[in-house]
C-alpha positions in Angstrom: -23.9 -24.2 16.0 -26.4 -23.6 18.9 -26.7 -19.9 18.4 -29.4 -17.5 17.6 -28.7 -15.0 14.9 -27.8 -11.5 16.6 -25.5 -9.4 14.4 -25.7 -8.4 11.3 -24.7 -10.5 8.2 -23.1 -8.2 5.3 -19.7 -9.0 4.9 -18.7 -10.5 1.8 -15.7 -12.6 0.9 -13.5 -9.5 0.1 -14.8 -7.9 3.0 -13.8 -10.4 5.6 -10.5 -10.5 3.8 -10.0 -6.6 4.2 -10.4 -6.8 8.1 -7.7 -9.1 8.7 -5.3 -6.9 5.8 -6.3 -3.6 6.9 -5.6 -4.8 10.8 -2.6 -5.8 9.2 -1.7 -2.3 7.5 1.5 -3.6 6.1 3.4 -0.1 5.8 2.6 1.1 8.8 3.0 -2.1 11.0 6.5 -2.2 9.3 6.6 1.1 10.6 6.1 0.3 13.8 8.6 -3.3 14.0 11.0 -2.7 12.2 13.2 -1.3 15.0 13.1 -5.2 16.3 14.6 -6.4 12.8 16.8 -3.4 11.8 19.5 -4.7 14.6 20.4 -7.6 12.5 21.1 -5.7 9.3 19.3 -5.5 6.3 19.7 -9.5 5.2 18.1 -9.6 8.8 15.2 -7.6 8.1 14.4 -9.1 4.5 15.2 -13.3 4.9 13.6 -12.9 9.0 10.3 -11.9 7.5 10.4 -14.2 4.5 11.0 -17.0 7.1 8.7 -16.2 9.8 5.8 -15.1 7.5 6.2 -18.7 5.7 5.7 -20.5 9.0 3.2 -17.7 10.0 0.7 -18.7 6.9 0.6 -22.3 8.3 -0.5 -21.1 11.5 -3.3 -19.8 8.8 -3.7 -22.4 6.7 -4.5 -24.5 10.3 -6.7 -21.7 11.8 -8.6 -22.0 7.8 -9.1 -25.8 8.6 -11.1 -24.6 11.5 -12.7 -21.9 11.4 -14.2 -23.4 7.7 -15.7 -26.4 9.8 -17.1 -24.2 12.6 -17.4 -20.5 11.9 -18.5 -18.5 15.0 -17.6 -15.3 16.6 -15.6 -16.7 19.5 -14.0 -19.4 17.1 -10.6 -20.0 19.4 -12.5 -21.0 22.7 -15.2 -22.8 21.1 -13.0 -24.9 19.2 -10.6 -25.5 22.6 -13.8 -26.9 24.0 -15.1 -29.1 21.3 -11.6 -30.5 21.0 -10.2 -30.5 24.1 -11.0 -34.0 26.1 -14.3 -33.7 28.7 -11.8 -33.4 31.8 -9.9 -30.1 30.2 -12.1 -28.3 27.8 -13.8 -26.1 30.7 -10.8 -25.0 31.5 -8.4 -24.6 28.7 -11.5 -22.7 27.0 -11.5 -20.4 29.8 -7.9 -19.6 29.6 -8.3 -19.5 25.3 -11.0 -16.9 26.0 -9.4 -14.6 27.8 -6.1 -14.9 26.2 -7.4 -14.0 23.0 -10.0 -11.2 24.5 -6.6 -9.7 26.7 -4.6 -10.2 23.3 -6.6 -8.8 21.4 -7.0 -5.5 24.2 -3.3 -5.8 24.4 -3.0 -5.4 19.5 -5.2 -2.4 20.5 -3.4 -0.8 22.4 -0.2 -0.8 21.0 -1.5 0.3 17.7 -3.0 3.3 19.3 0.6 4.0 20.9 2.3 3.5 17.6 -0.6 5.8 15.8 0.6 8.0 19.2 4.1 7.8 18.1 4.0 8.4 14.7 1.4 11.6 15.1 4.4 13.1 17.6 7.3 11.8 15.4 5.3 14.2 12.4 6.0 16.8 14.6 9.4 16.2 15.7 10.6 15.7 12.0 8.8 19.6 11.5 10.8 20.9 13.9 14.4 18.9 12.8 14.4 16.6 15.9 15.0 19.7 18.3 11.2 18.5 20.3 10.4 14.7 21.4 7.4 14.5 23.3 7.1 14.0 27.1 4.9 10.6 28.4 2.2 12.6 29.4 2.0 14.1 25.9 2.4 10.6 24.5 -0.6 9.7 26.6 -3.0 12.3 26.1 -2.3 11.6 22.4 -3.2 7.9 23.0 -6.4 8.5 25.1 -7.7 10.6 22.2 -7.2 8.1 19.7 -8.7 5.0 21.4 -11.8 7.4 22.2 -12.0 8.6 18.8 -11.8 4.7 17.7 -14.6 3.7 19.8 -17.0 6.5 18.6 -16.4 5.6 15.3 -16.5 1.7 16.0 -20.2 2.3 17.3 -21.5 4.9 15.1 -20.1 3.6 11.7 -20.9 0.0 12.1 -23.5 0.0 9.4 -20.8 1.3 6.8 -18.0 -0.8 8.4 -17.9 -3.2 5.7 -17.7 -0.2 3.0 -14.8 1.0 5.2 -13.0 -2.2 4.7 -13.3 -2.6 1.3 -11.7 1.1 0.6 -8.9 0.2 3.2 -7.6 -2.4 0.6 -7.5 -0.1 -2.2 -5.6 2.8 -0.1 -3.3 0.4 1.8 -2.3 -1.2 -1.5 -2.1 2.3 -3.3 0.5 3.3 -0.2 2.8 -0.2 -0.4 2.9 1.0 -4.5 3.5 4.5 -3.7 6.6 3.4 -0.7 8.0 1.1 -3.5 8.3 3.5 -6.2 8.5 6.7 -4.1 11.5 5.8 -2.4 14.4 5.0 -5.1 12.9 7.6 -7.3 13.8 9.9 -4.6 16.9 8.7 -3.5 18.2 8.5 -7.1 16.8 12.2 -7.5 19.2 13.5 -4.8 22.4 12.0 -6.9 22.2 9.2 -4.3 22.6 5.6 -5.3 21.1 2.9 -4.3 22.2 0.1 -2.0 23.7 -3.1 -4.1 21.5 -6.4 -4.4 24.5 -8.2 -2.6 24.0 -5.4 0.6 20.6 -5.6 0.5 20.2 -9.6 0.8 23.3 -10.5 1.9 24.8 -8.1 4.6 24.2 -8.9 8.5 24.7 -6.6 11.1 24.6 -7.3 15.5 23.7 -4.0 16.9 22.6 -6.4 19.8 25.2 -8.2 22.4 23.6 -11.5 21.5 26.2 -13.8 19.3 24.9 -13.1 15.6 23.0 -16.0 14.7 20.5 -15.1 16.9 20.2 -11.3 16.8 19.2 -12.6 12.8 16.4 -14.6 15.3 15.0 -12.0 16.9 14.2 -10.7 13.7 11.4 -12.3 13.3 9.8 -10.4 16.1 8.8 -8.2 13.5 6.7 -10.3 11.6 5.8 -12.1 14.8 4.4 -8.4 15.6 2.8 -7.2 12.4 1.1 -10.5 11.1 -0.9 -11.4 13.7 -4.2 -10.1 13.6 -5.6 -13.0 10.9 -7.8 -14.4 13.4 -10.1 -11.3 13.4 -11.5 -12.8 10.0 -12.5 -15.9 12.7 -14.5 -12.8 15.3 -16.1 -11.4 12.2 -17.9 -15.1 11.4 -21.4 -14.1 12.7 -21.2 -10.8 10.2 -20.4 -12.8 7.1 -21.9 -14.0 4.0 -21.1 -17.5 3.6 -18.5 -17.9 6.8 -17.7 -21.1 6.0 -16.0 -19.7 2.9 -15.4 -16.1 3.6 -13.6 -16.9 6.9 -11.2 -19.4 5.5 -10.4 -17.4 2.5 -9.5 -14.2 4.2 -7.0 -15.8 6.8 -5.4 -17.1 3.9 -5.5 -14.3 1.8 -3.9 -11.9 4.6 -1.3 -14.0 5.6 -0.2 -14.5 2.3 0.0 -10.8 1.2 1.5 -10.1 4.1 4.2 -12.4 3.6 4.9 -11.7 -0.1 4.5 -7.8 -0.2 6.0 -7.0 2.9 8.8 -9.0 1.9 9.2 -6.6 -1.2 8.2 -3.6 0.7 11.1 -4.3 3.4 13.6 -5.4 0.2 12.9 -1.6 -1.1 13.4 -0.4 2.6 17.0 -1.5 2.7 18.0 -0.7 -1.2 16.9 3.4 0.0 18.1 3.4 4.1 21.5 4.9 5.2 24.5 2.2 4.8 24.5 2.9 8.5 22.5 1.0 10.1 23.4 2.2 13.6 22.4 5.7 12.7 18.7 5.0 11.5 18.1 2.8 14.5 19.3 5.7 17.1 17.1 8.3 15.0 16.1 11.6 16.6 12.6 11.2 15.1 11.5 8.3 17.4 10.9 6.0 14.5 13.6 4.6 11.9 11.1 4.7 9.4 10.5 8.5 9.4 14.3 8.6 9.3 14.3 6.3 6.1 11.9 8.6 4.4 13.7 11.8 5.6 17.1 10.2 3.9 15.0 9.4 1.0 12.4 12.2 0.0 13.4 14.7 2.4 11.8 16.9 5.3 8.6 17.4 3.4 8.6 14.0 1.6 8.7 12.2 4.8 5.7 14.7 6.5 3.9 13.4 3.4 4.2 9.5 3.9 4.1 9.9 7.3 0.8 11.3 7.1 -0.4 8.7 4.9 0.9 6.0 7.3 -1.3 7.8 9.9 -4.6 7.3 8.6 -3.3 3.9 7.5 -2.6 3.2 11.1 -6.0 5.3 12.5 -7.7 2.4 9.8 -6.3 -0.5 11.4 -7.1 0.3 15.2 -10.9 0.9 13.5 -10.7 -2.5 12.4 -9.0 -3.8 15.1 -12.0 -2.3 17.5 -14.3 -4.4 15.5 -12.9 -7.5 15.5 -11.9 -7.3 19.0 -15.3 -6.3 20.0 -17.2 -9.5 18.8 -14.7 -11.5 20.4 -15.5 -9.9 24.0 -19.1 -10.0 22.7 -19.1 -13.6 22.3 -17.5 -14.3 25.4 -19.9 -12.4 27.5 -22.8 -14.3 25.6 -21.2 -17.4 26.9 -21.5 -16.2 30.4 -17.4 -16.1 30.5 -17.1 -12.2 31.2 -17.7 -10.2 34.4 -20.9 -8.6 33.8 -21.6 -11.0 30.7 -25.5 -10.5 31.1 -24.5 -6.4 30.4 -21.9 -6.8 27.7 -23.5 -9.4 25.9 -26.1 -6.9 24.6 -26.7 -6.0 21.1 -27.8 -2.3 20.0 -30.8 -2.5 17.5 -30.8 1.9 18.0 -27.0 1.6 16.2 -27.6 -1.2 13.7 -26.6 -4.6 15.7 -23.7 -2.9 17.3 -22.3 -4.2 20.5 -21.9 -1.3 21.8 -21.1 -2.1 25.7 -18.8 -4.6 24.5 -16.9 -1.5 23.0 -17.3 0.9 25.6 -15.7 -1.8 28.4 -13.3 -2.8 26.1 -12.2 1.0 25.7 -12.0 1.6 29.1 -9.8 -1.3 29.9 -7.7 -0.1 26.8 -7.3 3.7 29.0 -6.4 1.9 32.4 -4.0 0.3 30.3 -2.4 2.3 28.6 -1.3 4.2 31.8 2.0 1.9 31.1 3.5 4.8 28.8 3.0 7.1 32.1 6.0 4.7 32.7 8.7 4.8 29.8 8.9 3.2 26.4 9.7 -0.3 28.1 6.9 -0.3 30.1 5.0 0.7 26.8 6.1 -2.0 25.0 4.7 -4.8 27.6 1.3 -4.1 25.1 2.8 -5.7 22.5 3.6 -8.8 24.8 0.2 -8.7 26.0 -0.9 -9.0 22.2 1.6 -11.7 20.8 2.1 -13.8 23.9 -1.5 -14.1 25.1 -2.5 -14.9 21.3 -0.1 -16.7 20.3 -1.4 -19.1 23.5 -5.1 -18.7 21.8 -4.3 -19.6 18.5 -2.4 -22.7 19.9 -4.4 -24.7 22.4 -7.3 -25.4 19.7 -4.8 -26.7 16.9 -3.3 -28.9 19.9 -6.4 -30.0 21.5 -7.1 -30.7 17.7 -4.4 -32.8 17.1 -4.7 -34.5 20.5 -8.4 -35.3 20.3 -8.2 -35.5 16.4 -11.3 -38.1 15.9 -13.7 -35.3 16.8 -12.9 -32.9 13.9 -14.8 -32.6 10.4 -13.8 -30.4 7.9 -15.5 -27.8 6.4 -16.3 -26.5 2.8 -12.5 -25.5 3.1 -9.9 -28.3 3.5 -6.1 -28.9 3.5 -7.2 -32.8 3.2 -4.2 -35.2 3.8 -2.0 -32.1 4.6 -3.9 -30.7 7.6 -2.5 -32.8 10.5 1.0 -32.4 9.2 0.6 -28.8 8.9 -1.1 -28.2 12.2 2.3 -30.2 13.7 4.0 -27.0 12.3 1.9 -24.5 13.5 2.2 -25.7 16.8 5.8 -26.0 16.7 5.8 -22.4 15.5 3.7 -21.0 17.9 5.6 -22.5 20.7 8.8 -21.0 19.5 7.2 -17.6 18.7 5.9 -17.8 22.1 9.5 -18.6 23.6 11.3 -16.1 21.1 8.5 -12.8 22.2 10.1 -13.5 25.9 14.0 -12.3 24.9 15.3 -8.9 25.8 15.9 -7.8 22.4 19.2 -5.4 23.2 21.2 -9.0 24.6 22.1 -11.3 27.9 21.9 -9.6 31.5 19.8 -6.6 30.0 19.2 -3.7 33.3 15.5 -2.7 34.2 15.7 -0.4 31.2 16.1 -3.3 28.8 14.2 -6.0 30.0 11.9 -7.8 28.2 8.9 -7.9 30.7 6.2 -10.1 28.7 6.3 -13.2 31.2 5.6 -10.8 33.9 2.7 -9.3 31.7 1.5 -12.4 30.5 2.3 -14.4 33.3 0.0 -12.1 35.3 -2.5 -12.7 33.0 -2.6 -16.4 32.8 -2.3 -17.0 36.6 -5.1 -14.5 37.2 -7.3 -16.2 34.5 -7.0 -19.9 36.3 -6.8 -18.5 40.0 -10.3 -17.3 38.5 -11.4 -20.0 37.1 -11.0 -22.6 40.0 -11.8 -20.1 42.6 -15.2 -19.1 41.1 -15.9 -20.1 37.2 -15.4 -23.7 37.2 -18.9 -23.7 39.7 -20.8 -21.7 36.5 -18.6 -22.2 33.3 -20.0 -24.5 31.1 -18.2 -23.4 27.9 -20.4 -22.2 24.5 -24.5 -21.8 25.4 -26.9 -22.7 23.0 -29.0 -19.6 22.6 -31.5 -21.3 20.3 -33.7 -24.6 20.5 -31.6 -27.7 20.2 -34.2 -28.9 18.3 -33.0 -26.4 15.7 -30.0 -27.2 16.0 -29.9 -31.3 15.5 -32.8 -30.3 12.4 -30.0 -27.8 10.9 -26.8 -30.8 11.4 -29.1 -33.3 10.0 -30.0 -31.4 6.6 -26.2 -30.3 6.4 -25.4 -34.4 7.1 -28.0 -35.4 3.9 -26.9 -32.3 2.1 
């Protein structure tokens, strides 16, 4: 594919897979979302992530198609420009690049405020909701975390696949533990459980939208927790046989994530309070904490609540990875400021990127000064991560469609089904894209209620192309062969005979 090999390869098939479900961290990203569902009831919060995940995996199974023909680091905006017609690929692979590169910043981010949260919500629930933290507090906490991240991120990259492989084990071992834990305790405080026809058929609007779609906006929560499949696409140039691994673990995590955390969120409704407007107002900051508190108890719920925390620490480690190849292969391109800096490779800390990490960390602190703000303003990094991807993961399956003649498939292939399921991808993602841009509380919401993630985003997006014809479109050329295209038409040709 034109370039030269720089990183390290030593990811195996299970171990691509367990970056994308580890990002993923199904307990804990349920954790963190489930305040978006819980408004529609519990039918809301069980059939809205059955839907959305189902529409979710063919976003996959398109992204699969892809990233099986052409497995590279900075898959999204390579693919916009091989795709995209000679007049528009500059461009829309610009705006691709730094979509997903500001997405990805953006999944960061909030996962080290919800890590944030959850450490101070551990606290509140030890002191029986009599403390909640002050945004300083919640931003010192934050800063800590996204430092401690990128220290580990450089210094244990040459055990990072090890890490990934053990984060399967434990985050499967917690989604067994939630699912047993929780009726046994409820049950073992004379407390029955919630009736099959409550838990999959009762709808609640704690929103002022009309109900059908407050059941809608439920599928901000999937739309939230399964989105981070595309890191198996940055990790390409780290794997052992990419043009299977990479295709097998987007697959793989968006179809866990669709089947267990429908089970985990079916158990979630059976053990939670019949009210449904008291665990959404919780004390503890987080109506998960409250679930476990009703469930197991003070101590019970310090326990999980733990366990969610490394959980959570786990996925922004992964997270810092994947994200860091993808700024990494955007600076090799020439895309970033300062690419010729960035785009360097540590051979003293085992084919690390380390200045990719250190820039990305320190764009994560500036940032992050949004929770200096309030919770609102916090929550404009989860825009920044679903919006701007959601725009990345898009334009290639478009441009794809569009300029169709110019793809080749891989070792893995959807054959006769891929165009028509890259149609429904697309559809998705434009609809996801639409649905992250709603106040979530209801119509004619105040400054404390609006959903600001076309102001975010918008920002973003303008900045990028006021950018790009201003300056890059004199320099950009899209991807830059790094080795001898001699190589390269040698290496197609054997691959053509082969």
């Amino acid at each position: 594919m034109g370039y030269k090999q720089e990183l390290k390869r030593q990811y195996s098939t299970v171990q691509i897979f367990a970056v994308a479900f580890s990002i993923m961290g199904l307990v804990p990203s349920i954790a963190s979302t489930i305040a978006f569902s819980l408004p529609a009831g519990p039918a809301g919060m069980v059939w809205g992530w059955f839907t959305a995940s189902i529409l979710i995996f063919f976003v996959g199974l398109a992204m699969a198609d892809m990233a099986s023909a052409m497995p590279t680091a900075g898959g999204l905006y390579w693919w916009t420009h091989h795709f995209a017609g000679d007049r528009y690929k500059n461009a829309l692979s610009f705006l691709v690049g730094y979509s997903n590169t500001l997405g990805l910043i953006g999944g960061m981010c909030s996962v080290d405020y919800t890590l944030s949260l959850m450490v101070l919500a551990c606290v509140s629930i030890s002191r029986d909701g009599t403390w909640s933290a002050s945004n300083g507090v919640i931003y010192g906490v934050y800063v800590f975390f996204i430092l401690l991240h990128a220290l580990c991120g450089i210094f244990a990259g040459r055990i990072m696949n090890r890490i990934q492989t053990f984060c399967i084990f434990f985050n499967i071992a917690v989604i067994i533990a939630t699912v047993i834990a929780l009726p046994t305790g409820k049950l073992a405080r004379g407390e029955p459980l919630n009736p099959g026809s409550w838990v999959f058929g009762h709808l609640e609007n704690l929103t002022t939208w009309p109900q059908g779609w407050s059941f809608i906006l439920s599928f901000l929560a999937p739309i939230w927790s399964i989105g981070f499949f595309d890191s198996c696409v940055h990790m390409s140039e780290e794997a052992l046989h990419a043009a299977k691994a990479v295709p097998l673990g987007i697959i793989w995590s968006a179809g866990c994530a669709c089947v267990l955390g429908f089970v985990v969120l079916s158990v979630l409704a059976a053990t939670m309070s019949p009210d449904v407007a008291a665990t959404a107002a919780t004390p503890f900051g987080q109506p998960m904490a409250q679930i476990y508190f009703d469930a197991l108890g003070r101590r019970g719920a310090l326990g999980f609540m733990a366990v969610l925390i490394v959980i959570q620490f786990l996925i922004g480690l992964s997270l810092i990875t994947a994200m860091s190849r993808q700024a990494w292969a955007f600076a090799r391109d020439g895309a970033l400021p300062f690419s010729g800096y960035f785009r360097h490779v540590s051979r003293r800390v085992r084919f690390q990127p380390v200045r990719a990490i250190v820039g990305l960390v320190a764009v994560c602190i500036v940032f992050g000064l949004l929770c200096l703000i309030n919770s609102v303003a916090a929550q404009a990094l989860f825009s920044l991560f679903v919006a701007s991807n959601y725009v990345a993961w898009g334009t290639p399956i478009l441009c794809r469609l569009v300029w169709n003649r110019r793809f080749q498939p891989g070792e893995f292939s959807t054959g006769r089904l891929s165009r028509p399921i890259a149609v429904v991808a697309v559809a998705w993602l434009a609809f996801g894209l639409l649905l992250s841009m709603f106040p979530t509380t209801g119509p004619n919401p105040g400054p404390a209620d609006m959903n600001y993630t076309i102001v975010i985003n918008g920002f973003v997006w303008i900045a990028c192309m006021t950018y790009y014809f201003v300056s890059a479109r004199k320099w950009y050329r899209g991807p830059q062969m790094t080795v001898d295209q001699r190589v390269v038409v040698s290496a197609q040709e054997k691959s053509s005979c082969a």
